[in-house]
N, C-alpha and C positions, 0 to 999 in steps of 0.2 A: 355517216352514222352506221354504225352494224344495225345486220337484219339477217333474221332466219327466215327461208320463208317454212310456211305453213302446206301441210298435205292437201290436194285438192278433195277425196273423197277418201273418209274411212269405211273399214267394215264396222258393223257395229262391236265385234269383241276389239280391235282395235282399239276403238273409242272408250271402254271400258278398261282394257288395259293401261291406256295412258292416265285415266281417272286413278286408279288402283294405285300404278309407281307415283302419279306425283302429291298424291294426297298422301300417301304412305310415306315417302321417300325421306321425309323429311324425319319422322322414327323410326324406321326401319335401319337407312344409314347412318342414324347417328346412336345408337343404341351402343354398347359396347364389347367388346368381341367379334365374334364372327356373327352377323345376325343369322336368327332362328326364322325358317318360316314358319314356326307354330305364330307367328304374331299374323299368320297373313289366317282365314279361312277357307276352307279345301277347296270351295268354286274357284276363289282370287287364286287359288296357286296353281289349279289347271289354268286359268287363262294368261296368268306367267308364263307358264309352260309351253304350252301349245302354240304361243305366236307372240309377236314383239311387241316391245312396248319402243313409242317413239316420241322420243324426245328433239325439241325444236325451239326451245323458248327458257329466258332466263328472267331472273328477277332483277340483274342490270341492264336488262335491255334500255334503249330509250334516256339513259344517262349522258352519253356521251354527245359533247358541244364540239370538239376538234375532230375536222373531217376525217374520216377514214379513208386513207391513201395506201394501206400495207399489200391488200390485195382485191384485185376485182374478183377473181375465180376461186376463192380462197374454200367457202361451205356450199354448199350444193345439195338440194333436199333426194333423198332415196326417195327414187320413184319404183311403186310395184312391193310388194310383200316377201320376204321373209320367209324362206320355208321350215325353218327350224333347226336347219342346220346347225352342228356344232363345230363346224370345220374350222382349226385356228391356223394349220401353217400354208394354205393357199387361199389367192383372191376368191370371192362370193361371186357367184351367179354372173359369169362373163355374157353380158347382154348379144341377145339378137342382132339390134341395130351395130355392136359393135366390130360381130364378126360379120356382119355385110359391107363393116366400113371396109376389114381386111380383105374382101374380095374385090376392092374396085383395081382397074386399072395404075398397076408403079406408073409414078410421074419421075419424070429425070428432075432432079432438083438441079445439077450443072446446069441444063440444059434453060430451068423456069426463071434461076437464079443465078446470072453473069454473075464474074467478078468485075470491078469498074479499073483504072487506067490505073489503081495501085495496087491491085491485084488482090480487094477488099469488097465483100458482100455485106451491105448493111441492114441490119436488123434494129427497129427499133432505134433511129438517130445515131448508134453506135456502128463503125465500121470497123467490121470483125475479118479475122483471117478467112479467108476464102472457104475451105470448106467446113467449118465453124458458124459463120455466117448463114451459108446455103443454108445448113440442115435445120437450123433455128427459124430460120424465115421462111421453110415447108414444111414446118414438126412440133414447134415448142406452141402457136396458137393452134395446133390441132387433138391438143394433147385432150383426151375425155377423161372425166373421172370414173375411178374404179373403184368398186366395193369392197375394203379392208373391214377384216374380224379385228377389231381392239380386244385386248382383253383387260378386264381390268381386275387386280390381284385384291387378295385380304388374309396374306399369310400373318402368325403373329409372330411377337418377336417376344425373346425371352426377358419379362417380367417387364412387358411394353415397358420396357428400357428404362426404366425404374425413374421415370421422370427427368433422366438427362440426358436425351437423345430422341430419334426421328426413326421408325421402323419402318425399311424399309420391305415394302407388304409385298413385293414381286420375291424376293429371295429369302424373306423371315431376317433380316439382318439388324442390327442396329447401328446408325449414323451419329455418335455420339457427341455433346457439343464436348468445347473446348476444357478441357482439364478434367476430361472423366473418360473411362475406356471400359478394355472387359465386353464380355458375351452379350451380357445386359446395361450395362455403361453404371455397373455399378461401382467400379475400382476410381477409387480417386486417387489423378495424375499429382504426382508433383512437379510443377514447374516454374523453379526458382527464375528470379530477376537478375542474382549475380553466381558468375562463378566460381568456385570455391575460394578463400581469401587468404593472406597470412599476413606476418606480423605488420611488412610492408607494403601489401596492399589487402584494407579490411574486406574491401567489398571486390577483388579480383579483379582479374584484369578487364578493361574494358569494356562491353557491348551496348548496346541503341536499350538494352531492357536495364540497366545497372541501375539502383536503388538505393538509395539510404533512410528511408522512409516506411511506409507498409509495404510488401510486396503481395500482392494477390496468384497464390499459386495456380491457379485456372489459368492464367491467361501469361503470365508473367510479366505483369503490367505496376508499374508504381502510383501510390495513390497517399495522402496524407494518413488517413488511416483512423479508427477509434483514439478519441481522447481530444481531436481537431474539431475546430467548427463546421468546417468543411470537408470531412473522411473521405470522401468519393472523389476527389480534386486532383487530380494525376500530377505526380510528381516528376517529370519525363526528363530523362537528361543530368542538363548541366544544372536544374533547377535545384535538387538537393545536394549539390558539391558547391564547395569554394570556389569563385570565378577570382583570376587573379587578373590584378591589371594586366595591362600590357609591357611589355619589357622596354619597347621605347616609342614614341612618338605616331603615332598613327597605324600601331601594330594591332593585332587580335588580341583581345582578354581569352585568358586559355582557364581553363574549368582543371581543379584540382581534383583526379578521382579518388584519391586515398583521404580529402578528409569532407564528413559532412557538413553541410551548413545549416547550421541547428536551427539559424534567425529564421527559415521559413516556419520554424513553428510558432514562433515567437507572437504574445497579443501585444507589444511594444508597437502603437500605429507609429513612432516617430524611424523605427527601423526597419528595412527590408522587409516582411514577412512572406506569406501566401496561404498555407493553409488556416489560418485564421482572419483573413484578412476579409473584412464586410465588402463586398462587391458596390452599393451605394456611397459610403465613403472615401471607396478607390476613384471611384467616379468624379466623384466630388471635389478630390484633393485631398481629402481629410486627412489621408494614411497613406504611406508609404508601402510600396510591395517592390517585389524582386524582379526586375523585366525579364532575368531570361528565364523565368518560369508563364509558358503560357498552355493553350486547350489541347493539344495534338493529338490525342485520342478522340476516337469516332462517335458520332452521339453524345455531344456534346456542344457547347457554343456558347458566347459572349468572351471575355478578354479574360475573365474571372469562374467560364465554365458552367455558371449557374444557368443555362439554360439548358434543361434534355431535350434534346432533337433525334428526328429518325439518324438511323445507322445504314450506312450501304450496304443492300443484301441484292442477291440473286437476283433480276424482277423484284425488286421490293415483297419474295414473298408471295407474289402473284393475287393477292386479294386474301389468301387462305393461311394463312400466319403470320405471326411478328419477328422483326428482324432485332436480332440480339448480338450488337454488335457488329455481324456480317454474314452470322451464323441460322438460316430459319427455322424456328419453331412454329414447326407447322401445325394446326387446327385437328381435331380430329377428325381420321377417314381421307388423310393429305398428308404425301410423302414429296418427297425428290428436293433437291438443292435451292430449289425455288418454290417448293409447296405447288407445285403444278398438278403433279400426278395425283387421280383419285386412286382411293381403294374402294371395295365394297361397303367401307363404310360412312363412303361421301352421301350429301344430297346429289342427284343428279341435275337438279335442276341449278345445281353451279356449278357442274363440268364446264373446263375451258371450250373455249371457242373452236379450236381443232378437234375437241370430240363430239360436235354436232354442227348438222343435226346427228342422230343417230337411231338407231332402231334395237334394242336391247332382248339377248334370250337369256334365259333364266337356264343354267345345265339340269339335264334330268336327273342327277344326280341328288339337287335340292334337297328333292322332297323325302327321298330316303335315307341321305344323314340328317336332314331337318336344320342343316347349318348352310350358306350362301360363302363358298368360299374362290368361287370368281363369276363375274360376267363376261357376256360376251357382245361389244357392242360394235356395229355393224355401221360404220361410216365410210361416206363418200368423198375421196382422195383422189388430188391428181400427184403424179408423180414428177420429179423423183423423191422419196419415202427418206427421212433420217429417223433413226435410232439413236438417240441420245442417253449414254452410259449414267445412272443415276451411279457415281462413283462415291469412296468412303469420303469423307467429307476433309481429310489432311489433304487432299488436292485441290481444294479448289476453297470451300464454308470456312474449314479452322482459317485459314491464310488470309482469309478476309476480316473472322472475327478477331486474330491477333495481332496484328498490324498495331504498331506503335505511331503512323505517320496516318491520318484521317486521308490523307493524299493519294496515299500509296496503291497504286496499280487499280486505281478505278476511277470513272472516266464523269461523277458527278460526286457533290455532297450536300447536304440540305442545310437551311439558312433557321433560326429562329423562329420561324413561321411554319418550318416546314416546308418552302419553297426548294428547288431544284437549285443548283448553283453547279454549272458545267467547269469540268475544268479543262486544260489544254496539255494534260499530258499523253505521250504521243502513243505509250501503251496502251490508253482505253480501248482502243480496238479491239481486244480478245474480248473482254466484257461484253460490248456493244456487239460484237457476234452471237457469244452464247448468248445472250438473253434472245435475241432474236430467233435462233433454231429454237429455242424451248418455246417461244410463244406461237409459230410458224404452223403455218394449216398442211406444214411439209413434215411436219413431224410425226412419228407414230411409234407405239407401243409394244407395236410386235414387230419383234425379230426377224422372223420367217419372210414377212413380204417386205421388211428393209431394204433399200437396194443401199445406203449407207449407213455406218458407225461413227457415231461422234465419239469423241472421247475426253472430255472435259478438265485437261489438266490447264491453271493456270499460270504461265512460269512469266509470265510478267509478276506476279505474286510472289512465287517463287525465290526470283533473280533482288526482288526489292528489299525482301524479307533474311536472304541469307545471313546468316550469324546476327540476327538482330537480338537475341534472345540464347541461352543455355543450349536449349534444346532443338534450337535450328544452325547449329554450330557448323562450320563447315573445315575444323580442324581434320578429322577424315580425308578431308578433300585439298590438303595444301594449301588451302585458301583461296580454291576456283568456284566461282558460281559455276561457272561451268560445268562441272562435275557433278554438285549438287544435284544440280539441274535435271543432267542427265540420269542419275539416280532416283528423282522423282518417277522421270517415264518409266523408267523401268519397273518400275513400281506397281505405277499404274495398268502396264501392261500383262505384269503377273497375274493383277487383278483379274483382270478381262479373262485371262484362256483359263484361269482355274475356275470364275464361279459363270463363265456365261458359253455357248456354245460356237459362238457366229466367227471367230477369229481364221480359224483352219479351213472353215469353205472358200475362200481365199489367199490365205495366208497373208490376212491385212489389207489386203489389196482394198477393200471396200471401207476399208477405215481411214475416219480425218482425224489428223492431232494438229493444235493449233502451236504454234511458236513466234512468239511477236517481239521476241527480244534483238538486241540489236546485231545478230550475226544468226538468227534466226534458230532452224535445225540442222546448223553444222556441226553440236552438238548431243545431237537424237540417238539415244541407242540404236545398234544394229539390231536391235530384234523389230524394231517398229520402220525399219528403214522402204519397206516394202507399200506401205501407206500415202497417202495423197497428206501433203504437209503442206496448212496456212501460214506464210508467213512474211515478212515484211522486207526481207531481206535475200534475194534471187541468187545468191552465187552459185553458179555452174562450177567454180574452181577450175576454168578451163585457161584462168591464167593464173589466177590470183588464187591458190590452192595451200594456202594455210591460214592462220586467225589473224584477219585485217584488223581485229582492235588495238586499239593503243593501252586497250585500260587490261591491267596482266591478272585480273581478277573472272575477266568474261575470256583470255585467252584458252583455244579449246585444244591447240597444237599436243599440252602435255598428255589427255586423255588418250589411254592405252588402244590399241585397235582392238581389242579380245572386248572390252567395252565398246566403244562406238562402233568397228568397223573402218572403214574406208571408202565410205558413202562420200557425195561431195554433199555442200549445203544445201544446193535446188537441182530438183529434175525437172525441165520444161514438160515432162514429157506427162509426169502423175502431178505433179505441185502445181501450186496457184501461190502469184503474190498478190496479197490484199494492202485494199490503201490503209494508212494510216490513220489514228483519230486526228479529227480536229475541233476544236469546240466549237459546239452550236451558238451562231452569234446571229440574232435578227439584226442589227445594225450592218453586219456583213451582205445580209441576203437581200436588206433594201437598196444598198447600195448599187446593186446590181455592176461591179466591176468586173464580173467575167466577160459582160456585152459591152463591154469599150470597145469601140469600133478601132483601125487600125489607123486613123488619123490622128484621134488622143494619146498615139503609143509613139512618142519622139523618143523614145530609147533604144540604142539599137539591141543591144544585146545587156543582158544583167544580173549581178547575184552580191548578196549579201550575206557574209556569214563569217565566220572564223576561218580565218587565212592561216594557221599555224604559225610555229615558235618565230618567222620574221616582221612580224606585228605583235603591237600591244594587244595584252589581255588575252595575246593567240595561245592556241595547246603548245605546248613544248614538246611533244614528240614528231619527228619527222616522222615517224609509221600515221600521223593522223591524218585520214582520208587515204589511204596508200599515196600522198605527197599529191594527189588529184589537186586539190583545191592550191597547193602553194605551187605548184608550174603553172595554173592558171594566173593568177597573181601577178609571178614572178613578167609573164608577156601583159597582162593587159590591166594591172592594177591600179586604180583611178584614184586611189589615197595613199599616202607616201608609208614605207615601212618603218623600223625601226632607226632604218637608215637615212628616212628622207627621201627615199630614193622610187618613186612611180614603176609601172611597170613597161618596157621595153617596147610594145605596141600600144601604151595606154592610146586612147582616141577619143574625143569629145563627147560621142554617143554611147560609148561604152562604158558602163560602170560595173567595176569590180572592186567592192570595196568591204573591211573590215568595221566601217564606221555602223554603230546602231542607229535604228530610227523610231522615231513615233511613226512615219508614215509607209511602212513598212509593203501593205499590201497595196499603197494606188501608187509607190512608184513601181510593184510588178506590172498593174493594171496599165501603168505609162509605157510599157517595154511588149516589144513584138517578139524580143526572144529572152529566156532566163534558164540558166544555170540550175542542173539538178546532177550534182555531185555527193561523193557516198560523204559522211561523219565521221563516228565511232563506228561504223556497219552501216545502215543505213538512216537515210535523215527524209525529214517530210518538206523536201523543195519538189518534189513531183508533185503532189497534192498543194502546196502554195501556187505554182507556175498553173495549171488545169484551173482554182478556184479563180484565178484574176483573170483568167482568158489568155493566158501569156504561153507563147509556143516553147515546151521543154525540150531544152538540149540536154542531153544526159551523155554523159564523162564517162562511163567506169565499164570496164570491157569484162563483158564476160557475166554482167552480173544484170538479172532482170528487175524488171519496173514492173509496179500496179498492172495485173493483166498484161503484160507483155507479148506471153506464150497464146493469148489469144485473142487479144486485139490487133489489129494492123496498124501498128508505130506509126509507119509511112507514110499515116494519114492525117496525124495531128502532131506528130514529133519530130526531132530530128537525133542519129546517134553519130556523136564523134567520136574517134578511135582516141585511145591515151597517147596515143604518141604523134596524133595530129594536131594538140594543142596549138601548137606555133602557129598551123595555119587555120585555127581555128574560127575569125573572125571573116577570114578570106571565103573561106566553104559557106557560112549565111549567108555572107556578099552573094553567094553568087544564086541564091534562089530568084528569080523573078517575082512580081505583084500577083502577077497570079495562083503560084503555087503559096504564097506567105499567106493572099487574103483565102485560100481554100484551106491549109491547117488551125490558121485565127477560125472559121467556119465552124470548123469539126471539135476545134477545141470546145466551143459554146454548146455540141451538141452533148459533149459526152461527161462536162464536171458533176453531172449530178449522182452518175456512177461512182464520181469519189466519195459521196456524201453517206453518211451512216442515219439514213432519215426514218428508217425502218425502226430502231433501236431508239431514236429522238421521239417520235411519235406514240411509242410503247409507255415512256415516262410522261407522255402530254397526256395520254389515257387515263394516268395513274394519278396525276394531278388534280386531271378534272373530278374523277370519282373522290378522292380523298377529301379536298381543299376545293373544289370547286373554282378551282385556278385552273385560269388559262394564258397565259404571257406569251410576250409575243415574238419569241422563239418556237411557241407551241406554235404559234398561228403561219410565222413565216412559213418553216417546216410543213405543214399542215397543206400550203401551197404549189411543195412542189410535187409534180405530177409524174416527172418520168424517171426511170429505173434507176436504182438507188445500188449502193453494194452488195446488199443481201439480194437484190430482185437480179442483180450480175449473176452473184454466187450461185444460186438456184439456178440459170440459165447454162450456168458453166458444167455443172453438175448434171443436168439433165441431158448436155450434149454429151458428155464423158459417159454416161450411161449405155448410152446407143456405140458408142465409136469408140470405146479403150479396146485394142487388141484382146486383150486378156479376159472380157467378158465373155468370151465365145466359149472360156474352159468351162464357165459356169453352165450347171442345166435348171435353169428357169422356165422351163418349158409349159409349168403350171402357171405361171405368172399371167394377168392382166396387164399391160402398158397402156391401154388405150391410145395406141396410134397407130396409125395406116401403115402399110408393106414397107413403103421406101423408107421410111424412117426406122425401122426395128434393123438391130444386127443380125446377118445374113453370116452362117458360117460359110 
């Protein structure tokens, strides 16, 4: 359960002060505008003034049933008073005790902290690259927290965005929702469902938004429309066109786009219908409907739609507004893509959990304009600090709220009830990240004591969305997502150096952009190239140096260099790959198959997957997998190909086969070693082989794995060269029992790093407080204990802090780190 704790002794204006902000807090912040202190009396606004007010306690305390596992060190009470300082762009009151820690005796961390016989120092069950390792296992538990100035803003925005949009209180901006723009989000967008038509074809050529029905220019969404029983009942697709049979015999019904199909309007129950069709009767039998019209649009549910259910937003919105499709409409006094951020015109007593406790000054400034146009609140952080881009909302909210596919690039969706329902698409990881820096006691508000920049573009979104709709067209671009793509960042990045400051003190360097697509940031502008890039997909291009997809949609080859540059895809050196999603499954986690001992694992070696064009149902392109997975195949294939024909070294214990299974993960759990080769770009057989306990062999030269660049491979993996295939069965052969049951070992120690528990735990929260649900995914989750990918990510990040060469340009000299000598960078 969260807990704040509580101050041991106040002074008594203290005590008085806290009586004043929280009895007040609740009119004062929500009043509208910028509040007046005429509403306070001139004693109450000297002792505003003069000394803090501290806040410690919420009104959801005590709510929460699912353990809290995100953070042990997460809020931490300010101990000692406040002198009044107004200081916003350096740490507060750098303690005594702290600079005493800095006077002890340097300890050698080589020296405290061996590397062991693979030349790996373990921290935390994880065995990390040597000196990676060290510095964590003498630095990251000695990290103290330090006293950051939050500020919290209450600019307005012009004509508070005339009711269609989110004012962004830090820049006076407005965040407008979906089909409205303008200063004040007073212009309204037009955006059609098809585009332009003629004689032979009405409704134009093709796209995922095409209509013959109502179209809602907001969104570019098809809907039955006035006149229907059911108006609001999307009409998506192939639902209002003609489906023609099939041409022969066990072929596809293909959807006619040049003509509509009236009968879905039709109240005829003996005929097709949909948008009059009574949901009860469909049920029943009674009436006929049209099956290829079904709910696909978001907020939504039942077979027939007549259910409104929550819509996938940010953090659901964070407690402080409603999700409108995917877009938040945030509360008064609450800004940001998730309603997280207060302004001055929040309660404080429902500030998130990373802004307390906290200790609040009022600027002296108040009382002479008589207007509260920011605070300055004084909380205790351990570092490293992100800054999180509250960006315009085409990056990240529209993309969510237009999305034609409920599916599409987000990593859950809600049931009828309201319940969570995970899904297993491989992109939710961007999602499952951001959400968790926004909710993260690592997060902060100010710029100045950031040591990183988030930047919150979502091209999983992006990539799913492309030409799905008029105005997300990617005729501009040839027809590459790619391009698009790259077009986004750049975008985004204009954004950043015109309206915020922090880019040029490093020149990016301190910025993370996320890319979870399947060839990751081989397509990143060169202007953002200098940046630390999340992504899921490691090419070095130190062999494999142009676009390894098959699919010529994501290929990034054609993209000019004067745009991209001549970056490769991953720098080991600034990048990090992160694992993949995978859905949250209790039945997974009781099963407990990653601790399958190495006697249940009669497999010698194994993988499952698409063998390419000489198997059935295989890809047709030889480019698929760079031919990785079909030379494996071709030597050790356990199911005959198209020819009949096994493969060349098949052998008893070896299975390599294209056949699907139901039993998918206990025959990994049955295998001592499994197959983690690339897909279209990269595929999630690393994170399958880790969650079963199964030792990953990984195929693909040149290109990195989940934490590669900083964990010690050697100690739970194995890497075979591409062109050691042939003897690639002979090279396991030749491990001993010993070194197989010490990688099995380390495997068990480290799967929990793959797990996104942090982010699973966030929605078990939201659960509980909403619906009072707790499932036992909440609970599995809820159980596990050690370091998760965000608790990586932050570790990763905290050593990069101290140890990137290029921090030494910066003069942080003001700075707090709270940690001893031997851990700070030494120029």
């Amino acid at each position: 359960m969260y807990s704040f704790q509580k101050w041991s002794s106040w002074s008594l204006v203290a005590v008085i002060a806290t009586v004043v902000a929280l009895v007040s807090a609740v009119h004062l912040f929500l009043s509208p505008g910028s509040p007046s202190l005429d509403d306070f009396g001139a004693s109450q606004v000297d002792i505003l003034q003069n000394s803090s007010v501290q806040v410690t306690g919420s009104r959801e305390e005590g709510k929460n049933i699912v353990p809290d596992n995100r953070s042990k060190d997460a809020n931490k009470p300010v101990n000692g008073s406040i002198d009044g300082s107004k200081q916003i762009n350096a740490s507060v009151e750098q303690g005594k005790d702290n600079k005493n820690q800095m006077q002890l005796p340097i300890v050698d961390l080589k020296v405290q902290y061996p590397a062991d016989s693979q030349n790996a120092v373990v921290y935390r069950g994880a065995p990390w690259k040597a000196e990676i390792g060290r510095w964590l296992s003498g630095c990251y538990p000695n990290t103290a927290a330090v006293k950051i100035v939050e500020e919290i803003n209450g600019k307005s925005c012009k004509n508070d965005c005339s009711g269609q949009g989110i004012c962004n209180r830090q820049l006076g901006q407005c965040r407008c929702f979906h089909g409205f723009g303008g200063e004040g989000c007073s212009k309204r967008l037009q955006l059609n469902c098809n585009f332009s038509g003629s004689k032979e074809d009405p409704y134009g050529r093709w796209v995922v938004s095409i209509c013959s029905a109502h179209c809602d220019t907001t969104r570019a969404m098809c809907f039955c429309g006035e006149g229907t029983k059911y108006p609001n009942r999307p009409v998506a697709e192939g639902c209002g066109f003609v489906i023609n049979p099939p041409s022969e015999p066990g072929g596809p019904s293909l959807a006619d786009w040049t003509k509509a199909d009236v009968d879905v309007f039709t109240t005829n129950g003996s005929r097709r219908g949909w948008c009059n069709v009574n949901p009860k009767e469909a049920y029943d039998g009674k009436v006929h409907f049209k099956e290829e019209c079904d709910c696909k649009y978001d907020g939504l549910w039942g077979r027939f739609c007549e259910v409104p259910v929550q819509s996938v937003c940010i953090n659901q919105c964070a407690g402080h507004g409603y999700c409108r499709g995917g877009f938040c409409q945030c509360g008064k006094g609450w800004y940001g893509a998730d309603c997280s951020i207060p302004s001055v015109l929040s309660s404080v007593t429902e500030w998130p959990k990373w802004l307390r406790p906290a200790q609040i000054n009022v600027p002296d400034n108040a009382q002479q304009t008589g207007k509260l146009d920011n605070l300055n609140a004084i909380v205790e952080k351990k570092r490293p600090l992100i800054y999180v881009y509250d960006l315009p909302p085409e990056f990240n909210s529209l993309l969510l709220e237009g999305r034609h596919f409920k599916l599409e690039c987000v990593n859950r969706i809600y049931d009828a009830r309201n319940a969570t329902i995970w899904t297993d698409l491989l992109y939710g990881a961007q999602m499952a990240l951001y959400e968790s820096i926004l909710a993260s006691p690592h997060r902060t508000l100010n710029g100045e004591e950031a040591d990183y920049f988030f930047v919150p573009v979502l091209d999983s979104c992006i990539i799913t969305r492309a030409d799905d709709a008029p105005h997300i067209s990617m005729q501009e671009h040839s027809g590459l997502r790619s391009s698009l793509t790259l077009e986004f960042y750049k975008k985004a990045y204009d954004h950043i150096i015109t309206q915020y400051p922090y880019w040029n003190r490093s020149s990016g360097r301190d910025h993370i952009w996320s890319f979870m697509w399947d060839e990751g940031a081989c397509s990143a502008p060169k202007e953002i190239w200098n940046s630390m890039m999340l992504v899921h997909w490691g090419n070095t291009n130190s062999k494999h140096n142009h676009s390894t997809t098959a699919y010529w949609a994501d290929n990034w080859d054609p993209i000019s260099s004067e745009r991209r540059g001549n970056h490769p895809c991953f720098d080991p050196d600034k990048d990090l790959v992160v694992p993949a999603w995978k859905q949250p499954d209790a039945h997974a986690l009781q099963a407990k198959l990653w601790s399958w001992p190495g006697e249940k694992r009669k497999t010698f070696f194994y993988f499952n997957g698409n063998l390419g064009p000489a198997y059935e149902h295989g890809r047709p392109e030889d480019t698929y997998s760079m031919g990785i997975r079909q030379k494996v195949a071709a030597e050790f294939g356990s199911s005959p190909n198209k020819k009949g024909e096994l493969g060349k070294q098949h052998a008893p214990d070896v299975v390599v086969t294209s056949l699907r299974t139901d039993h998918y993960h206990e025959e990994l759990a049955s295998s001592i070693f499994c197959g983690v080769m690339p897909g279209d770009g990269w595929s999630g057989r690393m994170e399958d082989s880790i969650f079963q306990g199964c030792i990953p062999v990984v195929i693909q030269d040149g290109i990195y794995l989940p934490y590669e660049n900083v964990l010690n491979y050697k100690s739970f993996a194995v890497r075979i060269k591409e062109d050691e295939i042939p003897n690639l069965i002979n090279i396991l052969r030749g491990f001993n029992e010993t070194e197989i049951e010490l990688k099995l070992a380390n495997v068990k120690k480290i799967w929990q790093r793959f797990v996104y528990r942090d982010s699973v735990l966030l929605e078990a929260e939201r659960q509980k407080i909403a619906l009072g649900l707790v499932e036992d995914w909440a609970m599995e989750f809820s159980q596990l204990l050690e370091d998760d990918v965000f608790a990586t990510f932050i570790q990763v990040l905290h050593y990069k802090l101290h140890n990137d060469p290029w921090r030494r340009e910066l003069n942080h000299t003001n700075k707090d780190y709270g940690l001893p000598r031997e851990c700070l960078m030494r120029s």
